[in-house]
N, C-alpha and C positions, 0 to 999 in steps of 0.2 A: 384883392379887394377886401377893406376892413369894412364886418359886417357890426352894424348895430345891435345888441341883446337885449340889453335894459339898463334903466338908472337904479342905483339906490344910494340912499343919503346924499346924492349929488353929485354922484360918480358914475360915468357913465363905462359900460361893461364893454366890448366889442370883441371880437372872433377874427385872427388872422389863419386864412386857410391856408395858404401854405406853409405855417410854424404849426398848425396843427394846435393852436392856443389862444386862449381867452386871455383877456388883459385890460386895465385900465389905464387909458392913456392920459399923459398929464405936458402940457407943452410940446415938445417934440419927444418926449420920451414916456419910456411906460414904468407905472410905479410898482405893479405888479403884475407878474403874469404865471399860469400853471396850466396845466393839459384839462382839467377838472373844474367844470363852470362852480361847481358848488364850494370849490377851496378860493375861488374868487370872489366871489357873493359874499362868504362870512368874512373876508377879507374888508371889501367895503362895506359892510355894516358895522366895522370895527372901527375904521373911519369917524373923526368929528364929521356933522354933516356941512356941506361945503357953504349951505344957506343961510 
């Protein structure tokens, strides 16, 4: 089950438990993903915002 985390800039974060990773997903695929919510986070706020 992909769990919801949070938005930011319009990117929405989510948690797959069994990869044991955080990620933000974009169409069928993920744009990025790492073990570390907080290298994810600075990642989409790096992000144009999607609004």
């Amino acid at each position: 089950m992909h769990t919801f985390i949070k938005e930011i800039n319009g990117y929405k974060i989510k948690y797959w438990p069994f990869g044991d990773v955080y990620y933000i997903p974009m169409s069928a695929d993920w744009i990025y993903e790492d073990k570390e919510l907080a290298k994810v986070e600075e990642f989409a706020k790096s992000l144009n915002s999607k609004n």
